[in-house]
C-alpha positions in Angstrom: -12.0 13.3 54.3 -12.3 11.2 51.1 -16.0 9.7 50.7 -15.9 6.0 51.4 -13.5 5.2 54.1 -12.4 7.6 56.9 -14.3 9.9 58.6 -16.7 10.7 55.8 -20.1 8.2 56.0 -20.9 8.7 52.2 -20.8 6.0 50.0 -19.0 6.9 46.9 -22.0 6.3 44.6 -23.3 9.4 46.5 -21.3 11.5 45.2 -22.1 12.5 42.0 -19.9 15.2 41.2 -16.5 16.2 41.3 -17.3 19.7 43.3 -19.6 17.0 45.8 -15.8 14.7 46.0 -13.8 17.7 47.1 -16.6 19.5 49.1 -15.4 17.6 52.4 -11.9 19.1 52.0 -13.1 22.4 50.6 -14.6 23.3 53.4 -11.7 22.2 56.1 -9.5 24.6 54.0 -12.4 27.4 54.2 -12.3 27.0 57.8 -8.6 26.9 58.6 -7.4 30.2 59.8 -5.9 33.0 57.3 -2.7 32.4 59.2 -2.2 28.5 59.4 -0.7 26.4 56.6 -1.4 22.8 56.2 0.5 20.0 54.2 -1.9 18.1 52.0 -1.3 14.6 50.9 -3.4 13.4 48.0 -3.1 9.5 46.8 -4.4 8.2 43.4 -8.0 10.7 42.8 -6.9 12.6 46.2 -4.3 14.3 43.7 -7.1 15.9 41.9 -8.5 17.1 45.5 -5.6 18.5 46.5 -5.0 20.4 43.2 -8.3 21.7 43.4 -7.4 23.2 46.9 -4.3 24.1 45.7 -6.3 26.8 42.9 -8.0 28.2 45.6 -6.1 28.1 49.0 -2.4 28.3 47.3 -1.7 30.6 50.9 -2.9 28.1 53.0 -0.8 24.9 51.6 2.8 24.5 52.7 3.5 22.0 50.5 1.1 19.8 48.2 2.6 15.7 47.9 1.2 13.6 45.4 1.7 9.5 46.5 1.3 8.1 43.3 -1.8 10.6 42.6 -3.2 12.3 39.3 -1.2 15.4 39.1 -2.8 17.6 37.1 -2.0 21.2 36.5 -1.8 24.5 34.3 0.2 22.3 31.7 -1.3 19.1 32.3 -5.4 19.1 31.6 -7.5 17.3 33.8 -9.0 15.7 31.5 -6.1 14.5 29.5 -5.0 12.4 33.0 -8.5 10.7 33.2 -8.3 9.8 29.6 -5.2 8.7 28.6 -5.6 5.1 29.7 -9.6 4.1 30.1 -8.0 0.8 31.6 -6.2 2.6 34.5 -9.4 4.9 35.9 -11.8 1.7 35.7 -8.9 -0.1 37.9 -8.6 1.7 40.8 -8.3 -0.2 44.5 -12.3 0.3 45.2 -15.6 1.4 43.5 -15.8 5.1 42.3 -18.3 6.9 40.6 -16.7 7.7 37.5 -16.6 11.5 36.9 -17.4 13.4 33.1 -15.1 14.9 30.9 -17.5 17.2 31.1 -17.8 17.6 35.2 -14.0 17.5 35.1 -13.4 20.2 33.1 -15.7 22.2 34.5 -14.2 21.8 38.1 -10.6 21.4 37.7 -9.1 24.7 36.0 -5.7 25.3 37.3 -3.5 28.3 37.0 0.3 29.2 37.2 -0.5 32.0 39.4 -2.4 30.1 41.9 -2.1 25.9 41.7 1.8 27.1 40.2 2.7 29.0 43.6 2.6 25.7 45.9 5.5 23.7 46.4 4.6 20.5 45.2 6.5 16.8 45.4 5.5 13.7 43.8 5.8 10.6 45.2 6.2 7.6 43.0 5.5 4.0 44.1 7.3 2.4 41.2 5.3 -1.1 41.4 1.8 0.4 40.9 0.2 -2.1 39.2 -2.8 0.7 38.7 -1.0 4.4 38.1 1.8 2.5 36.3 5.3 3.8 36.6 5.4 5.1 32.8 2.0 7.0 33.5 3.5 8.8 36.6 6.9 9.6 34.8 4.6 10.7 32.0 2.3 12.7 34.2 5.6 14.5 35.7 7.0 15.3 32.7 4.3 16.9 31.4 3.7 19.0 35.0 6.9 19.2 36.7 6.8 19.5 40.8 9.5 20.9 42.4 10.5 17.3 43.6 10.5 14.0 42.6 10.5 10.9 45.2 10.5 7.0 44.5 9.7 4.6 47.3 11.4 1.0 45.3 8.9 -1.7 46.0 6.0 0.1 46.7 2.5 -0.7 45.4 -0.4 1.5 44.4 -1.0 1.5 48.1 2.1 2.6 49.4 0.6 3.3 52.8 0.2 -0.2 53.0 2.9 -1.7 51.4 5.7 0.5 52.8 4.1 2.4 55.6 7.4 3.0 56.9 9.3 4.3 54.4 6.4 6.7 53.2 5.9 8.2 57.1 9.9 8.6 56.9 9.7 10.4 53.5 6.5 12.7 54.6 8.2 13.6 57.7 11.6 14.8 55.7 9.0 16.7 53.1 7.5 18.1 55.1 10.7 19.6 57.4 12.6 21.0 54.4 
């Protein structure tokens, strides 16, 4: 649901906000029954997304995973990720509209009661080249999930670089 590839037409440059980037999957989790729980998977910004949905549809998430994503949290600012390393952000796979401090702040305000309540794994691809290994480990330490995963020889793209091993993992996530 991400703008750029998939399903959504929008070109990323149209989306000039952070509420407009997570609008696509705020409204799927709007219209998902009271009763039905989904698993989100958020990878590299899609971590913010699903944290986001996580604040405000913590009864409708089984389990949040993070594949190498920005994890941000009650602990762990927003803003403080999509600072610490100017280098990383400006590096990512494809264009992006780079988001305020400012916007980010704003959008991304995460509590124990809510964002806290949601089992959450992350996944890390330990040769990202972009989200380096140190910056995940740091991210995690800072935010601790409930789980910690490491697919060995994986790239920023870990769907593409170990497709297998990441379905295998999801799958075994997502059963516990």
């Amino acid at each position: 649901m991400e703008p750029g590839p998939g399903i959504n037409p929008k070109h990323v440059l149209e989306i000039p906000h952070l509420s407009d980037y997570f609008s696509p999957l705020m409204e799927f989790m709007t219209s998902l029954p009271a009763h039905e729980k989904v698993v989100l998977v958020g990878h590299s910004l899609g971590g913010f997304a699903i944290s986001r949905a996580m604040e405000s549809f913590p009864q409708k998430i089984l389990v949040a995973i993070f594949v190498t994503a920005g994890m941000p949290g009650p602990t762990l600012n927003a803003t403080t990720i999509y600072s610490k390393d100017w280098t990383l952000v400006t590096m990512l796979v494809r264009q992006r509209y780079l988001y305020s401090l400012e916007d980010i702040s704003k959008v991304m305000v995460l509590s124990s009661k809510r964002y806290g309540s949601v089992r959450r794994v992350f996944i890390v691809a330990a040769e990202d080249k972009q989200l380096k290994k140190e910056f995940q480990q740091w991210m995690i330490e800072r935010n601790p999930p409930d789980e910690v995963e490491e697919i060995p020889g994986a790239d920023h793209m870990v769907m593409m670089s170990r497709p297998v091993q990441l379905f295998t993992l999801l799958l075994r996530i997502v059963h516990e």
